[in-house]
Every structure is written in C-alpha cells, then in structure tokens.
C-alpha positions, 0 to 999 in steps of 0.5 A, spaced: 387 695 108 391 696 101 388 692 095 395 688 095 394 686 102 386 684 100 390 680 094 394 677 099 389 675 103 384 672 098 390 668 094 393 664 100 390 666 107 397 666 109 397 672 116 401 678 114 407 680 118 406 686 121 411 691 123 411 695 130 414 701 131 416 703 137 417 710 140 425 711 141 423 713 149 419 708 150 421 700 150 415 697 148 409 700 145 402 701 148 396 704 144 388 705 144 385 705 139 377 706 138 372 704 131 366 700 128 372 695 127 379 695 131 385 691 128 381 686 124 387 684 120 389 676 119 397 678 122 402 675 127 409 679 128 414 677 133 412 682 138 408 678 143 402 682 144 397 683 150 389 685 147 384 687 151 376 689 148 370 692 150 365 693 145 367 688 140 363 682 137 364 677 133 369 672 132 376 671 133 380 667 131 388 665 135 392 660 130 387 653 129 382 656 134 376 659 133 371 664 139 365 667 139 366 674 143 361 679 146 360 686 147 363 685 154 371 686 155 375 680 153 383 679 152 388 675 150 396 674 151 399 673 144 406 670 142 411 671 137 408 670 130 401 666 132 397 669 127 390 672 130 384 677 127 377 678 129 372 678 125 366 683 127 358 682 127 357 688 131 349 691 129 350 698 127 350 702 134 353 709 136 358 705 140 365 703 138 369 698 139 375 700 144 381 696 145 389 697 148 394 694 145 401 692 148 406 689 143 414 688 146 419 684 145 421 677 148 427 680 149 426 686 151 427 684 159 435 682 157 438 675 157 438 674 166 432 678 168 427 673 168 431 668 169 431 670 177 426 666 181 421 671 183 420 672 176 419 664 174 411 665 174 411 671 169 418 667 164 413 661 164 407 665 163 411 668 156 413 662 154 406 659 154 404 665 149 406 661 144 400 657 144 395 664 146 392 665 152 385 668 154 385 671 160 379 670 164 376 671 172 379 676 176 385 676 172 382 679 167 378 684 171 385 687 174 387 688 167 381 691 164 384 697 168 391 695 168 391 696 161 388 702 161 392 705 167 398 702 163 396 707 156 395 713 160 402 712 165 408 716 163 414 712 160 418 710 166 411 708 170 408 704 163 414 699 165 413 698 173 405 697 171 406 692 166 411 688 171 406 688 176 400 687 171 404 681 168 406 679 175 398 678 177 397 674 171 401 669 172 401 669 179 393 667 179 394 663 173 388 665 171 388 664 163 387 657 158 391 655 151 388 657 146 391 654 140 393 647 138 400 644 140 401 641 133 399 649 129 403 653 135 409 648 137 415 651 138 419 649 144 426 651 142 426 656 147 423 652 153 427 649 158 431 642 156 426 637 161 425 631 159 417 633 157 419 637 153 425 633 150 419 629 147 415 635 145 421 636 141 422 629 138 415 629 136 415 636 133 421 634 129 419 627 126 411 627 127 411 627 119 414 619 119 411 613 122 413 614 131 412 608 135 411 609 143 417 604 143 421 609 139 419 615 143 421 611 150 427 610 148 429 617 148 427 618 155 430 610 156 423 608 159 421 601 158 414 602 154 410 601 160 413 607 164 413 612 159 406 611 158 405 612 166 409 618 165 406 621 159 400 620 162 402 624 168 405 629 166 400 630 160 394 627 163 394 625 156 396 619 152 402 619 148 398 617 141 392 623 144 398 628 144 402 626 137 395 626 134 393 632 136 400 635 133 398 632 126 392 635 126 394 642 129 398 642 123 394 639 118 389 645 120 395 650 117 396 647 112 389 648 110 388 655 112 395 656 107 391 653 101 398 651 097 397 643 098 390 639 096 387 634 102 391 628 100 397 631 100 396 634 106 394 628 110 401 625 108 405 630 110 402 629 116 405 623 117 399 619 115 399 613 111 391 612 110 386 618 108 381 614 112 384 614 118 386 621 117 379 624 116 377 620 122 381 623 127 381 630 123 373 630 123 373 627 131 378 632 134 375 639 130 368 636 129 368 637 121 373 634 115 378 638 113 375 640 107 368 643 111 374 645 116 377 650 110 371 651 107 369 655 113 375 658 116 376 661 108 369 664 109 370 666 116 378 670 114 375 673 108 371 677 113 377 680 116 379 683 110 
C-alpha cells in the first residue's frame, strides 16, 4: 500500500474507491490471487464483488459488521460501494492464502435480462448485496469449485458458469445480510412496493423526529394496522427498524472520524444523548466511543 493511501487511512478511516480494470474481451473480471495476506485493503468500488477465501484467518470486516474467520473456506457477495477488508492474524506458516475474486457491474446483464421471471431470484439476490451476504451451506461448497471452474474457464464459458453459479446461490437461499440497514440502505433501486416505500420514507427523514402515525399515513393504514403489517412483513416493529437505521448510521459516522459523539447523536435524529448511548450500547453491546476505539484498532491492521 502507498504511504498516501496509509495517510488516508489513518486520517479519516474512510474506504478507498477501488478502480476495477476489465479485460476489453471479457464483460466482468475474474481473478486468483495467493499471499500471507490478500485484498486487506479498507475499499468499496461500484462493482459488486464475490469473495471467496481459503486459508484466511482473522477478521473481516463488511460495512458496520464485524466476523471472525478461519483457515477454512469462506465467501461473501458484496454490492455497490459497501466498504470491506480483512484483517489477518494468520501464524506464520508455509501455507498462503487463496482467493478468487469476481467484480461486475450491476449493470452488466442490460436494462431487461434480469427482469424475466426465470431470473427473479437471481435479480433479488443482486439487490440484497447492498447489505453484503455471506454464503454458507451447500451453497457455498458448490461456489468453492465454482469459483475455481469460473477463473480457469475461457471467456464465453466464464459468463454461462457465473449465471449458473448465481442461479444456485440464489435458488438455495442459502446466504444471510451482513451489514446493517441503517449503514447499507439504499432502496432507490428496489421495487416500489408499499414495504419498501416505507424503508425509503425513513431513509430519508430518520434524522427528525418520525412518529408511527406519520409513517401510517404513507401506507393510509390506521396506527394499528400498520403496526400488524410492519410486524408481518418485517417480523420487527416499527420502532425496532427506525432504531436500527439510527445506529447503523451513527456507526458510520464513527468510523468516518469527521463529527464528535454529540453531534453524531443529533444527526441521528436523537434529541437526548442518554437515550442515544442506551439504544447504541443495547444494539452493538458497547457505547459508540468503545465501538470507534475498536473499530480504529481493528481498520488500522488492514493497512
């Protein structure tokens, strides 16, 4: 890494923007790289990304979220502009760590070829990626050789393997969101269902005072019958998800190091400093100065 880079790091915490170069015979980039330490880098770049490790050992860290990982294989699907990284405590040993990577762009597959029904999974499972998701189970044992079959395939094969890869992926269903709504949200390319109307509303006026009333009148939904819906469609309340968004935001406030703790609690759409600590410390299980304390210990290891 380049000492600018190490200063950019160390001053803000901010992710670098990585620029993916693509082969001009190839519409997306696929690649293998082995080392003591692969792709450590704190960065997001608008590719989304598919990450597969073998080897690796240490933490990894996917927007707010933060995962120990093993030597044994383990993957991840990452969207547009989610910042990411590992952060090694590999013992020394002869063995390095191996990892495929695939970067494309959302847009790679046109306007119309993912909205056909027989790619709906796959198009919802893109869209999830905004969040990050970790692949586990079977899904992830196929990918292991996938991935692999994918990089060694010629460049006509390497797009029908990676269709059918995320065909799989997303028919099996076998991932979970990593990141947290209120740092990842982005629904501006989601479908306009009434749900995610609401997800939008919030997104855009968490920062002020939101009452359920106000929220139920969006959907024209007495409070009562918005709050059964919510719950329903959610399997959380209301006040749980707006909660969630505050901090998920306030994490990355912290991590970008440019407000102190007060002001971050009002531009969460806090109006007491108390009530902010509570909920922060009862969703992440520390305040938000221990929460920035250790995610600056944990980023700096990734320079």
């Amino acid at each position: 890494m380049h000492l600018c880079d190490i200063k950019l790091i160390t001053n803000t915490m901010k992710p670098l923007l990585r620029r993916i170069t693509l082969n001009p015979e190839c519409s997306f980039n696929v690649r293998k790289d082995t080392g003591e330490q692969v792709y450590s880098m704190w960065h997001h770049h608008p590719e989304i990304e598919i990450f597969l490790i073998r080897g690796g050992k240490g933490i990894q860290i996917v927007g707010d979220n933060t995962a120990n990982i093993n030597e044994s294989c383990h993957a991840i699907m990452v969207g547009s502009f989610l910042p990411h990284t590992i952060v090694y405590n590999n013992e020394p040993t002869e063995k390095n760590v191996e990892a495929f990577v695939i970067h494309f762009d959302p847009t790679m597959f046109g306007t119309t070829f993912l909205e056909m029904p027989e790619l709906k999974l796959i198009q919802d499972m893109l869209k999830a990626t905004s969040y990050g998701l970790l692949i586990q189970g079977e899904a992830l044992v196929y990918m292991e050789q996938q991935m692999e079959a994918i990089y060694l395939a010629d460049y006509p094969m390497r797009l029908f393997l990676l269709l059918q890869m995320l065909q799989k992926i997303a028919v099996n269903k076998e991932y979970e969101v990593i990141a947290s709504a209120g740092f990842a949200g982005n629904f501006s390319s989601r479908d306009n269902t009434r749900i995610n109307n609401i997800y939008q509303f919030t997104f855009d006026h968490f920062s002020r005072d939101i009452s359920i009333d106000e929220v139920a009148t969006q959907l024209k939904l007495s409070r009562e019958s918005f709050c059964r819906y919510f719950k329903l469609k959610t399997g959380k309340t209301y006040i749980q998800f707006l909660m969630e968004v505050r901090i998920g935001y306030a994490c990355k406030l912290l991590m970008e190091n440019e407000r102190n703790v007060t002001e971050i609690c009002y531009a969460c759409g806090y109006n007491n400093a108390s009530n902010f600590h509570h909920q922060f410390k009862m969703i992440k299980g520390k305040t938000p100065l221990q929460y920035q304390k250790e995610y600056f210990k944990t980023a700096k290891g990734a320079m």
